[in-house]
C-alpha positions in Angstrom: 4.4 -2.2 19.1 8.4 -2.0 19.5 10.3 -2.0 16.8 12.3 -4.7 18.0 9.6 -6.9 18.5 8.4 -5.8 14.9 11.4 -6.3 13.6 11.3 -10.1 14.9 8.2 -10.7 14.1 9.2 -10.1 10.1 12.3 -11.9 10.6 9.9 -15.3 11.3 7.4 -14.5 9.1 10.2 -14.5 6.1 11.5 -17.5 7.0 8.4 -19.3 6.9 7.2 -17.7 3.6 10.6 -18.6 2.1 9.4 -22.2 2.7 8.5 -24.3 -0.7 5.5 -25.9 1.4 4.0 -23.1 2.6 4.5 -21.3 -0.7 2.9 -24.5 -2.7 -0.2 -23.8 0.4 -0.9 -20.4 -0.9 -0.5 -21.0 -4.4 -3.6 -24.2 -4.2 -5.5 -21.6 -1.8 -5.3 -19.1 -5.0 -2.8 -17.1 -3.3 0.6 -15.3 -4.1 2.8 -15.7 -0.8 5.3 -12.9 0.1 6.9 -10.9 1.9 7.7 -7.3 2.8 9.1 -5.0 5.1 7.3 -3.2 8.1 7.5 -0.2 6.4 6.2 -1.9 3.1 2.8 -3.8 4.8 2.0 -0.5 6.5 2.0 1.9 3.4 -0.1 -1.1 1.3 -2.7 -1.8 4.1 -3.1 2.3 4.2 -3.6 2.1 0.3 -6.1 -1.0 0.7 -8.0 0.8 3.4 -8.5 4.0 1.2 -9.3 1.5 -2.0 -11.6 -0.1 -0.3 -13.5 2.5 1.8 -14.0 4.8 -1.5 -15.6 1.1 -3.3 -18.1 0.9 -0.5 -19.1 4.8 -0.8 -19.3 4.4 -4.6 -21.4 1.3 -3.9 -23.6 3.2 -1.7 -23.5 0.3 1.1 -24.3 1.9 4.9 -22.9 0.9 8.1 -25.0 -1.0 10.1 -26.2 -0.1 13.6 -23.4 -0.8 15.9 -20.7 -1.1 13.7 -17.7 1.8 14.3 
């Protein structure tokens, strides 16, 4: 994805985060809204996908047939 378009994307994103209502949305759903940079999402989904691929190991849960 371009930058620019990446960079746009964030920039809405923010803004709607920012908002009391939608913050006041996450919070009765049990969720913390926020926001980050780019650079900031990609290094903590790269974290979560290394957390979470070492739980299912430990847990000894296979892939099912068809699944990548």
């Amino acid at each position: 994805t371009p930058p620019e378009v990446i960079s746009k994307l964030n920039g809405a994103v923010r803004q709607v985060i920012a908002q009391r209502e939608v913050k006041q949305l996450f919070a009765k759903g049990g969720f913390d809204a926020f926001s980050s940079s780019p650079e900031e999402l990609g290094s903590y989904a790269k974290e979560q996908l290394a957390l979470w691929t070492q739980m299912i190991k430990d847990a000894g849960i296979a892939r099912s047939e068809g699944s990548q």
